[in-house]
N, C-alpha and C positions, 0 to 999 in steps of 0.2 A: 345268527338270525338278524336279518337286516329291517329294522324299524322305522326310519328318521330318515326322512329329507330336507338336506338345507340348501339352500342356493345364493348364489352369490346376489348380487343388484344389478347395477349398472352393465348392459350391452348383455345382461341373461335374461332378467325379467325385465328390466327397462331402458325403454328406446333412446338412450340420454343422448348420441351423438345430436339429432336435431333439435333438442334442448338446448343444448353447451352455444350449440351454432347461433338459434334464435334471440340466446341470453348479452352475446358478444357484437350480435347486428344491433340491439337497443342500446349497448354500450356505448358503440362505435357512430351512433348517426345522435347520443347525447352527447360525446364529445366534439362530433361537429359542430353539433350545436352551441355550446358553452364558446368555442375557439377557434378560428376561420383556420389556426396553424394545424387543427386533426386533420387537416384535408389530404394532411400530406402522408397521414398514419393511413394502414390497409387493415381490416380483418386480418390477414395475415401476420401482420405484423403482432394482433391481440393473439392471435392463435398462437404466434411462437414466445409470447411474453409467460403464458402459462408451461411449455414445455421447458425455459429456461430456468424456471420459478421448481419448477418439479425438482429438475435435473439435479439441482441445488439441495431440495427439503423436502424429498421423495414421501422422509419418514414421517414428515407433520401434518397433521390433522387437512382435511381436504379443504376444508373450507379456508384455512389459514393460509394454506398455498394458493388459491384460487383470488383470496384478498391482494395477498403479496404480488401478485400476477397482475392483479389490475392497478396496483399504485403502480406496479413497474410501465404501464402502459400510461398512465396518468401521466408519467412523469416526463416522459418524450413529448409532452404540448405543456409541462409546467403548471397540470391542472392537479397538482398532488393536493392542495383543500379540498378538492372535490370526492376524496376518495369513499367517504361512508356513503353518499347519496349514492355512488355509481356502484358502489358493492349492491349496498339495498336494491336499485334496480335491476343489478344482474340477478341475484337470487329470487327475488320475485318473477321474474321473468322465467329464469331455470327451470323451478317449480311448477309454477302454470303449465310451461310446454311441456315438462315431462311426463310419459304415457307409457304404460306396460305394453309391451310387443299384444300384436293380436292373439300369440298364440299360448300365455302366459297364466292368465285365468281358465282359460277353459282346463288345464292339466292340470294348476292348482286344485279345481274342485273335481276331478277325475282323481288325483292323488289322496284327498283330505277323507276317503270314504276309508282308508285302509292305510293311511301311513300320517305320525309326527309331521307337520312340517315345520320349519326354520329357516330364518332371515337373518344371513352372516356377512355383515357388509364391510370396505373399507371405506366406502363412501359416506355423505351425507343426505343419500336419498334415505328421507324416513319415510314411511310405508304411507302416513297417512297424510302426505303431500305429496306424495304419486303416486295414488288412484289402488293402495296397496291395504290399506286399513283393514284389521280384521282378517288376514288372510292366512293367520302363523300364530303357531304355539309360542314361540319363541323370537324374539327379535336381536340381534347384537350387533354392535357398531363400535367399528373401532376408534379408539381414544376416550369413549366410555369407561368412566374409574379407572383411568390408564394403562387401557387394554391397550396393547400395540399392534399394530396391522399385520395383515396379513404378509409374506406367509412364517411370521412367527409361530414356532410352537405352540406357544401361551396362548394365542388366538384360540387354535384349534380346541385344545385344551377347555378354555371359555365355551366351545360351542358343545362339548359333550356333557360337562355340568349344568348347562343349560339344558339340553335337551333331558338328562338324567338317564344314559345310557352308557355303555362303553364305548368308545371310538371306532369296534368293529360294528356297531350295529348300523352307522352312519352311512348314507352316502353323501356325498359334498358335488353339486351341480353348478358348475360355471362354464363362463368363457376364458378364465386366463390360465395357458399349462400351469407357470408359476404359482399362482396363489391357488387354483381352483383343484389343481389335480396334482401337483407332485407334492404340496405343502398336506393337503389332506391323507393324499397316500403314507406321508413319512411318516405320521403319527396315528395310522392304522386304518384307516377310514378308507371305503372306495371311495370312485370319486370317476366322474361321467363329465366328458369334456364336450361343451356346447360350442360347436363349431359354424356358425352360422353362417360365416363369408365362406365356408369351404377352402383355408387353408391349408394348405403341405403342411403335416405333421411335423413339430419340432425332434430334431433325434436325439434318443434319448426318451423320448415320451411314450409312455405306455398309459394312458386312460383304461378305465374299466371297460367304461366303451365313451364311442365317441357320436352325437347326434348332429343332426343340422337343425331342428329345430324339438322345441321344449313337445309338440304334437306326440311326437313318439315316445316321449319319456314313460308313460303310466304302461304302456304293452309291453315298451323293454323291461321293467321292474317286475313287473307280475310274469313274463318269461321266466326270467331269472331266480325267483324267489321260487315258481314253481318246477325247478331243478336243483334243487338241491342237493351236493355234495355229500358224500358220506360225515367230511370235518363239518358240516352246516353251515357251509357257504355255495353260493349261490355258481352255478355252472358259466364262466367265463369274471370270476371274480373270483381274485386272491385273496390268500391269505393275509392277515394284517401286516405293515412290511414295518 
């Protein structure tokens, strides 16, 4: 019997790409500002200081790669003092811009009449600095008491003690195959692939199901919950794998 919905953050329920974006144009016209030699720096060049920074410490806390990302970028104009102020301005700024998709809340409170919810992050959007407050049973972020990101087992694991069910009552709602759907699925839990840009399906990938947008998740769930399998799961939802 399927109880508990948890969803991922960033690019499920919030719109972060025009955050990140917003956060790195304030960056980038203060380091013009500080040094007539940023002129020669592009956005681009900040955008791929963060993917090189990743590529590197995939596994470390979001915000620490995000810091490391920006001294790496400081440091091509020799503004490496400058690195706390312009961290501070990126995340102040991040924050601010960040906004839950239009169609986020309305399914939260379509869902909260009849199911757990739960907020399972790798990131560091906290709920109650994008426009999320109050909206979840349950909240977990990783690197919290050195939870490790997703798709560790342990994560998952975290998210059913939390909710205080078994891992089949779970469904686990994102956009990433990796973390959102095949990490949830291997430790029993469905799991509903939020497909927004309309991507080719990775091969290999089997979602529970798959949506374009969060609108249809409450009619998909109450379909399914009202078909019930003789083993008591739900008609196009496996058994735990």
């Amino acid at each position: 019997m399927l109880t508990t919905v948890v969803f991922d953050a960033d690019e499920t329920l919030l719109d972060l790409r025009p955050a990140v974006t917003g956060a790195l144009v304030a960056v980038h016209e203060e380091m013009r500002r500080l040094t007539p030699a940023a002129a020669g720096v592009s956005l681009a060049d900040l955008e791929s200081d963060w993917g090189a920074v990743f590529g590197e410490r995939s596994a470390a806390p979001v915000q620490e790669i995000r810091r490391a990302a920006l001294a790496r970028s400081l440091a091509r104009v020799a503004l490496d003092d400058h690195l706390d102020e312009v961290a501070a301005l990126f995340f102040a700024r991040r924050f601010s811009l960040t906004r839950p998709f239009p169609d986020a809340q309305p399914a939260l409170a379509a869902l909260r009449r009849q199911w757990t919810l739960g907020y399972a992050t790798n990131g560091n959007s906290r709920t109650e600095r994008c426009g999320l407050a109050g909206e979840f049973t349950f909240e977990l972020y990783a690197h919290d008491g050195g939870l490790p990101k997703k798709p560790a087992p342990e994560f998952y694991a975290a998210v059913a003690r939390a909710a205080g069910v078994p891992a089949a009552q779970i469904v686990y709602v994102g956009d990433s195959p990796e973390h959102d759907v095949l990490g949830p699925q291997r430790v029993g839990m469905a799991a509903v692939w939020l497909n927004r840009r309309g991507l080719p399906r990775p091969a290999g990938l089997r979602p529970d199901a798959e949506l374009s947008t969060l609108a249809e998740l409450p009619d998909l769930l109450t379909e399914l919950c009202g078909q019930l399998n003789p083993s008591g799961w739900p008609a196009g939802l496996g058994p735990p794998r």
